[in-house]
C-alpha positions as CSV (number, residue, x, y, z in Angstrom):
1,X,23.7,78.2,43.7
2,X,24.3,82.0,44.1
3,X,27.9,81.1,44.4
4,X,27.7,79.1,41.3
5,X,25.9,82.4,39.9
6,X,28.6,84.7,41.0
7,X,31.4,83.1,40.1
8,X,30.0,82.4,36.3
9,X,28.6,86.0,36.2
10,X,32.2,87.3,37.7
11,X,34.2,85.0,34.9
12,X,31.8,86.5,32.0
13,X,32.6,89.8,33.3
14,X,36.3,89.6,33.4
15,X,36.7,88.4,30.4
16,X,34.8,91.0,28.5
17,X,36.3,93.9,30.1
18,X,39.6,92.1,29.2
19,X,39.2,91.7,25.6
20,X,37.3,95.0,25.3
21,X,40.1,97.0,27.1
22,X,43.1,94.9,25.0
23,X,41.5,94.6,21.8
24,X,40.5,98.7,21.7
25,X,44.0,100.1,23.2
26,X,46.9,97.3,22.3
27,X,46.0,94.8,20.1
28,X,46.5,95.2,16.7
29,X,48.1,92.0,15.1
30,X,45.7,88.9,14.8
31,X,47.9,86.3,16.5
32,X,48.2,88.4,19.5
33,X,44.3,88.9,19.7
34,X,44.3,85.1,19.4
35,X,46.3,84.8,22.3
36,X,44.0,87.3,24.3
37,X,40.8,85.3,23.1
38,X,42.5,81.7,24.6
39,X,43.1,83.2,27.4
40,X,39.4,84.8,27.6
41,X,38.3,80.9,27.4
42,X,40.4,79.5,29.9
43,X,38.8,82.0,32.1
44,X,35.4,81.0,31.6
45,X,37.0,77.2,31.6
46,X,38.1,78.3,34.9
47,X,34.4,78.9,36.0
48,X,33.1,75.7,34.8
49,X,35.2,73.5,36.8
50,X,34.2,75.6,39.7
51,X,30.5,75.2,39.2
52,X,30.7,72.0,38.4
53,X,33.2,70.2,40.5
54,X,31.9,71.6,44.0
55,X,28.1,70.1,43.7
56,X,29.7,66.7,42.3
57,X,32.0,66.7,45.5
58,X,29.5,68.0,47.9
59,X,27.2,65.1,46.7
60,X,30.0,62.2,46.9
61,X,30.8,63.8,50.2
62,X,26.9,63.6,51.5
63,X,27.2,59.7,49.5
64,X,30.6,58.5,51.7
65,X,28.7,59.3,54.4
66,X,25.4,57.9,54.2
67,X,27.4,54.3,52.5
68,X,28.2,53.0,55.7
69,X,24.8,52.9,56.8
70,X,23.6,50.9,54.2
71,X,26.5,48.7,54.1
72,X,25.8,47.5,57.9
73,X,22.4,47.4,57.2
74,X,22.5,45.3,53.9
75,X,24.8,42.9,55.4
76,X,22.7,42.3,58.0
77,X,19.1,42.3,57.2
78,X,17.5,41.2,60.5
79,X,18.6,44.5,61.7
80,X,15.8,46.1,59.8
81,X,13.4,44.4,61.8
82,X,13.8,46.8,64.3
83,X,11.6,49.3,65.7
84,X,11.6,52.6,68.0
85,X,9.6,55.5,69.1
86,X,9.2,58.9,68.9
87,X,8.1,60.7,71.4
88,X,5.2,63.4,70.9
89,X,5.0,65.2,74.1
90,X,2.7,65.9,77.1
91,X,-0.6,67.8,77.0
92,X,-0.3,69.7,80.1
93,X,1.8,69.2,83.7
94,X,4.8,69.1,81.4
95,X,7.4,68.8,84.2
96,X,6.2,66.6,86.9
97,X,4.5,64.4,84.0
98,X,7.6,64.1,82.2
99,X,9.7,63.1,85.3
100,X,7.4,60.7,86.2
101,X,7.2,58.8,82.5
102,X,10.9,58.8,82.5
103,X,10.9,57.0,85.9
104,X,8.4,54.5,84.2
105,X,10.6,54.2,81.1
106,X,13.7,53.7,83.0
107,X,12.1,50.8,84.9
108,X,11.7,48.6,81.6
109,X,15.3,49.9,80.5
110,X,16.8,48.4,83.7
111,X,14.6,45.3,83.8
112,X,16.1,44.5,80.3
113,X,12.4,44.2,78.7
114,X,14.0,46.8,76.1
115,X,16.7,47.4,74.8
116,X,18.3,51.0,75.2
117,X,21.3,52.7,73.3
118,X,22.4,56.7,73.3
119,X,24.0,57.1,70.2
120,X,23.8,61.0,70.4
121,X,25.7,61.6,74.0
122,X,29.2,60.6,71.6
123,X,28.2,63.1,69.0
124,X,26.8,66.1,71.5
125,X,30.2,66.0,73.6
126,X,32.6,65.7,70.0
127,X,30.3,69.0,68.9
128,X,31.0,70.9,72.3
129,X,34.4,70.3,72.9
130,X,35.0,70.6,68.8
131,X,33.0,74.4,69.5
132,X,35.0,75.0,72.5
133,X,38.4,73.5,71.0
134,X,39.9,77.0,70.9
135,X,39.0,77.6,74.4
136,X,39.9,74.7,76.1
137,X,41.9,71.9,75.5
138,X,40.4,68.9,77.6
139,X,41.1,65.2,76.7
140,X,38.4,63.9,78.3
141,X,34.4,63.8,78.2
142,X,31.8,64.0,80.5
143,X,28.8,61.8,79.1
144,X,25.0,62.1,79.7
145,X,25.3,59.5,82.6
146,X,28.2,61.8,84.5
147,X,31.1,59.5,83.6
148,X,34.4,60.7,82.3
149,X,35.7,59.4,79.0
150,X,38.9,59.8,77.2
151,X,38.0,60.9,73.7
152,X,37.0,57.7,72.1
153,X,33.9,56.5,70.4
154,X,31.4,55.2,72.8
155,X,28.2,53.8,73.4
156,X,25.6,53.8,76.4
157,X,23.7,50.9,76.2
158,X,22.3,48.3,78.4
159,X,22.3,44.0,78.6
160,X,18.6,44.1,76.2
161,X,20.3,45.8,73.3
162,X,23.9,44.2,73.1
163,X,21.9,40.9,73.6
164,X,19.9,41.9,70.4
165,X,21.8,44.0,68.9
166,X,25.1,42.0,69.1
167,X,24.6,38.4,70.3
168,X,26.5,40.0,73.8
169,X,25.8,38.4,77.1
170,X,27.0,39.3,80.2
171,X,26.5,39.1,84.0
172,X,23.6,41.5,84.7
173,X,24.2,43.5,87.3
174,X,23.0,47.4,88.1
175,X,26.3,48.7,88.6
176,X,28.0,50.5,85.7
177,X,30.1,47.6,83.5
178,X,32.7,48.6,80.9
179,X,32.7,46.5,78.0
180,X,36.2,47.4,75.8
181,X,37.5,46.4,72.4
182,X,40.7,44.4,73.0
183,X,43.1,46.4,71.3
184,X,43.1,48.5,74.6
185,X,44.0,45.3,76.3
186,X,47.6,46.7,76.1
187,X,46.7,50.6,76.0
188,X,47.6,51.0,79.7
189,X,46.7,54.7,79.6
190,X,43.3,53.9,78.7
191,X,42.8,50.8,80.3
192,X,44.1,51.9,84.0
193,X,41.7,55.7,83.5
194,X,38.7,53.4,82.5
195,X,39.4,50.5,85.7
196,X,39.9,53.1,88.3
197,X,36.2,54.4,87.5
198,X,34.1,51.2,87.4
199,X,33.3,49.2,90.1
200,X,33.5,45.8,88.3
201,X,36.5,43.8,86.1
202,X,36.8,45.4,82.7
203,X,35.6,43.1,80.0
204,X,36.8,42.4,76.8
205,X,35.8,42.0,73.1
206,X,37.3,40.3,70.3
207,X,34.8,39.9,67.7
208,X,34.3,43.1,65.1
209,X,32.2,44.7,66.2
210,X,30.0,47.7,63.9
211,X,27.2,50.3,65.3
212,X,24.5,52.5,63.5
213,X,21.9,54.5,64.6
214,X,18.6,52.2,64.2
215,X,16.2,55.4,64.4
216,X,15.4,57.3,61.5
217,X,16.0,60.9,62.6
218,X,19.2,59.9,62.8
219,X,19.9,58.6,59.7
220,X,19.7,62.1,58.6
221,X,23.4,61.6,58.6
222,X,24.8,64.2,61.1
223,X,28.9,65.3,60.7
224,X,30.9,63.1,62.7
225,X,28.2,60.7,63.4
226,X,27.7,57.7,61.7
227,X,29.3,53.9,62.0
228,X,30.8,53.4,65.2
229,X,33.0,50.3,65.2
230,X,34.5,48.5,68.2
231,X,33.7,51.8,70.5
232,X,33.5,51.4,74.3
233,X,30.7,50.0,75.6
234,X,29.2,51.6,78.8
235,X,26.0,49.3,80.0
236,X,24.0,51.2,82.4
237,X,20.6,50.4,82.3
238,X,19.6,53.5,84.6
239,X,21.2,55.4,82.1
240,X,18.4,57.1,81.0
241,X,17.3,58.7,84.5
242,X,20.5,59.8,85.0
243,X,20.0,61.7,81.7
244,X,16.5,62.2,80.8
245,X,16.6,61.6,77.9
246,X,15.3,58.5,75.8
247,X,13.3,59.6,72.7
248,X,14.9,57.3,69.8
249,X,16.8,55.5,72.3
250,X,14.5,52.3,72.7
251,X,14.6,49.7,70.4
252,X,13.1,46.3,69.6
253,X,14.8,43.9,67.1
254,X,12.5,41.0,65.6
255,X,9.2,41.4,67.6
256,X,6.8,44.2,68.2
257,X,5.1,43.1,71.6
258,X,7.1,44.5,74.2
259,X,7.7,47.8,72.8
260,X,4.1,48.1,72.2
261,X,2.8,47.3,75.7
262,X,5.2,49.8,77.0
263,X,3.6,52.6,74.9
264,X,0.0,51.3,75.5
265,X,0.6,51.8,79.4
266,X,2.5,54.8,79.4
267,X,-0.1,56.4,76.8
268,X,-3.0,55.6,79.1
269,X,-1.0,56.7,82.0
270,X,0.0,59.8,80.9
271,X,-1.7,62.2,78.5
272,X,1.1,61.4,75.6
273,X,1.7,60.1,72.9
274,X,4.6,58.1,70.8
275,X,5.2,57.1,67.2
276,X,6.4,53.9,66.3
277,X,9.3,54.1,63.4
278,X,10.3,50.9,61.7
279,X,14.1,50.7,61.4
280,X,13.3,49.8,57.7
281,X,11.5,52.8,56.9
282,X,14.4,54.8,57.9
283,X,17.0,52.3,55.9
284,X,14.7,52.8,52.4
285,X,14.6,56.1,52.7
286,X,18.4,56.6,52.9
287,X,18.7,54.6,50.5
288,X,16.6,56.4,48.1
289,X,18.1,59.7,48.4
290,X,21.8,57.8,47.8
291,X,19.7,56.8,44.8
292,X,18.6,59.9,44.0
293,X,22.6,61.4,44.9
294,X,24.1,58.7,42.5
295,X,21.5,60.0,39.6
296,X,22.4,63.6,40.2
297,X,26.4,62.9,40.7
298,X,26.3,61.4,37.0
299,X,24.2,63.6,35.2
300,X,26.6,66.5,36.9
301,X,29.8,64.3,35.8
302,X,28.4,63.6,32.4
303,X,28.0,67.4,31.5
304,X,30.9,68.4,33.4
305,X,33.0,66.4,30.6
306,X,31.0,67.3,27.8
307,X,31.6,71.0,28.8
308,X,35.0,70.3,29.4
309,X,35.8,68.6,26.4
310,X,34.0,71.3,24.6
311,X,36.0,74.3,25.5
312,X,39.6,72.1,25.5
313,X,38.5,71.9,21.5
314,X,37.8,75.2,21.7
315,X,41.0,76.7,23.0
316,X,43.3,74.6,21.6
317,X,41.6,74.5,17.9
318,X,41.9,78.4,18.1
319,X,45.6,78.4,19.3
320,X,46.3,75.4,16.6
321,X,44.7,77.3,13.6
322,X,46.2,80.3,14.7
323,X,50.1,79.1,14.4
324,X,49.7,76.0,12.2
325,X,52.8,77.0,10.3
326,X,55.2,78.0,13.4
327,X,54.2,74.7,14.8
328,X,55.0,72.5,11.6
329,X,58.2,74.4,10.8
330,X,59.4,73.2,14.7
331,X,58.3,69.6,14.0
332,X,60.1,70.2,10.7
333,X,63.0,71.2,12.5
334,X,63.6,68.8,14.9
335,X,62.0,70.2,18.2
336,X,61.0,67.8,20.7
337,X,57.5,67.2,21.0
338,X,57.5,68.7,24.4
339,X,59.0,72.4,23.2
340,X,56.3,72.4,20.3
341,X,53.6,71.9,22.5
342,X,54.3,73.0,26.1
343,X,52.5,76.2,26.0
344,X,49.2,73.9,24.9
345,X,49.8,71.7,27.8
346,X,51.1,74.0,30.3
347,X,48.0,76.5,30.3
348,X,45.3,74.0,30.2
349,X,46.9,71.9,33.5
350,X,47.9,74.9,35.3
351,X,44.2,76.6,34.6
352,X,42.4,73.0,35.9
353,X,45.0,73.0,38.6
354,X,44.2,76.3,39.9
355,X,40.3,76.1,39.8
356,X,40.8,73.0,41.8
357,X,43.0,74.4,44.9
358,X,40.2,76.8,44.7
359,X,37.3,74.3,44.7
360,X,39.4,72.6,47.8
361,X,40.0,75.7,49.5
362,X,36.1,76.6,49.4
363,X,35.2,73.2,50.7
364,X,37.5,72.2,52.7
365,X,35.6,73.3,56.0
366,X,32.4,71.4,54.7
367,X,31.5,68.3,56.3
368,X,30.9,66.4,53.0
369,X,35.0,67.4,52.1
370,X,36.5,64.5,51.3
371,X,40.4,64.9,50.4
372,X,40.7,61.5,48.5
373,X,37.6,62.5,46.3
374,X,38.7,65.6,45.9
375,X,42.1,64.6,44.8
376,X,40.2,61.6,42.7
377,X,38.5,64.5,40.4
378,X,41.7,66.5,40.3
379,X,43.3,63.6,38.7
380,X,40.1,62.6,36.2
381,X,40.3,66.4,35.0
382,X,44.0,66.4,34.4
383,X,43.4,63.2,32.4
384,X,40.6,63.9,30.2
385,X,42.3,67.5,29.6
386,X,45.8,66.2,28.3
387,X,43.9,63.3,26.4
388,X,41.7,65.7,24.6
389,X,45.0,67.9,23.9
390,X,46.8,65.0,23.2
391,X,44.4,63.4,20.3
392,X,44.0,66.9,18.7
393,X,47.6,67.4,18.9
394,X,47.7,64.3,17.0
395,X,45.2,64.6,14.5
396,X,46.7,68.1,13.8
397,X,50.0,66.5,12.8
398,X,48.5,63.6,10.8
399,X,46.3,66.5,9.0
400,X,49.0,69.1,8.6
401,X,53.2,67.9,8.5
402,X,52.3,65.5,5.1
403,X,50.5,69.4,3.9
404,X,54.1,71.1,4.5
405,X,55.8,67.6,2.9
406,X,53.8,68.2,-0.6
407,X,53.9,72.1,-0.2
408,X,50.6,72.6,-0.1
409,X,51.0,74.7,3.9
């Protein structure tokens, strides 16, 4: 909003000390002071695109990227059944306590009484090598279980949650299986780096496959996160004491039971405590701020017309009333429609044109950027601003060549 401020305030400012300086030293002749004043209004036209357009695309960008989660989840409603946990902490022996539950946890991850997914390890190793990109260029990851990884989506999981999850069944076994999409069927590059690191056949998967985060803190839509379709499947089910880490990573589709006795035992084990989170509570949520996004995006569109529409009007009533007669004598005279009017056009496209490259260029390192909706509103402005021109432009020649026909102009 202070950038909003500024850049309002800053317009304001220019153009007074503009039209102060020019209309006090040089401008004498009322056409010419004319010209200064539709110039004064393109600059403040300037700053309403500006603080308009970049909330309405910061908005459609945070929209585009929470739309994928409710598509999966709307398509497939069972999925909201689910349930995970959050875990609270430890009251005191944090270390050896912690070590200990995690042992216990891992036991019902590797018995397959829950299902387990890490949808984080892809998204912590894209953030460091993206903040060490300068530094070093490495092709590969290192995930939380100490397996490298080309740089493709991925998931941890093990046979509970694919079986859940996906309708997946495999062979259980507790050595490390690859599960692969079969488009790398014929990748060799990626198929022979994967084969010479697991201990059993690579399997395959045909079906279509899509991925979302079923815990709520993660629906708070992190850059680069989000739908993961047909990634690489890594079961390990002793994933998680490899890593030590498994808050938000358990989940229970359909049922409540297992879960549940899992947290009873561990809580009167250990001096702890978890939350449950229902997958659905996480999914209306989302889906009331894209609610609440969608209101906000329209009223901003709405008034970013209006405001538009008002000062095209504006500036090109004032340049219209101003040379009324220069323009019908050149329609008299047989200039092209283009000539007579190219000025008109010219300034409001290149001023819209301009504050957009702008809007891109303050954006474009934002997560919520989005090139195609950015080039979408680029195009919407360009319309409604040569169709306002355009109808004026009209209505002044309906208005004024029969005038110059009777003599009355």
């Amino acid at each position: 909003m202070l950038l909003y401020l500024i850049l309002m305030v800053l317009s304001v400012i220019l153009t007074y000390a503009w039209l102060k300086f020019r209309f006090s030293s040089q401008i004498l002749k009322e056409k010419q002071q004319v010209r200064i004043v539709y110039a004064g209004m393109s600059i403040l036209k300037f700053g309403l695109i500006l603080t308009l357009c970049i909330p309405i695309l910061q908005e459609l960008g945070v929209m585009a990227q929470r739309q994928p989660y409710l598509s999966v989840f709307k398509q497939n409603p069972k999925l909201r059944d689910g349930i995970s946990i959050n875990y609270a902490g430890l009251s005191h022996n944090v270390a050896e306590q912690r070590i200990n539950m995690v042992d216990d946890i891992a036991q019902w991850v590797v018995e397959d009484k829950i299902g387990f997914v890490d949808f984080f390890d892809y998204l912590d190793n894209y953030n460091e090598d993206l903040e060490l990109h300068e530094l070093i260029q490495n092709p590969y990851f290192t995930t939380s279980n100490d397996l490298m990884m080309p740089k493709l989506p991925y998931l941890i999981v093990n046979h509970r949650f694919l079986k859940d999850y996906a309708g997946l069944e495999f062979q259980t076994t507790n050595d490390v299986v690859f599960v692969l999409p079969q488009k790398y069927k014929t990748d060799a590059s990626i198929y022979d780096f994967i084969a010479s690191r697991s201990p059993n056949d690579i399997i395959f998967y045909q079906q279509e496959l899509v991925f979302v985060p079923h815990f709520e803190t993660s629906l708070g839509l992190k850059p680069n996160m989000g739908v993961l379709k047909n990634p690489i499947l890594i079961i390990d089910g002793d994933a998680i004491s490899k890593s030590y880490r498994f808050e938000g990573r358990l989940v229970e589709y359909g049922q409540e039971g297992t879960l549940k006795q899992m947290i009873n035992e561990l809580e009167s084990k250990y001096q702890t405590t978890f939350a449950v989170q229902m997958v659905e509570s996480g999914f209306q949520r989302i889906h009331g701020e894209q609610s609440k996004s969608m209101s906000i995006t329209l009223q901003f569109t709405m008034i970013f017309v209006a405001l538009l529409i008002i000062f095209i009007v504006a500036t090109t009533g004032i340049y219209l009333s101003s040379f009324a007669s220069e323009l019908v004598v050149y329609y008299m005279n047989g200039y092209s429609y283009f000539k007579r009017y190219q000025f008109v056009y010219m300034v409001n496209n290149v001023v819209s044109g301009l504050a957009m490259a702008l809007v891109a260029y303050l954006l474009i390192a934002t997560s919520t950027f989005n090139p195609l909706t950015w080039f979408g509103l680029l195009v919407g402005t360009l319309i409604v601003d040569n169709l306002v021109v355009y109808v004026m432009l009209h209505l002044f020649e309906r208005k004024n060549v029969p005038m110059v026909l009777k003599g009355d102009l």
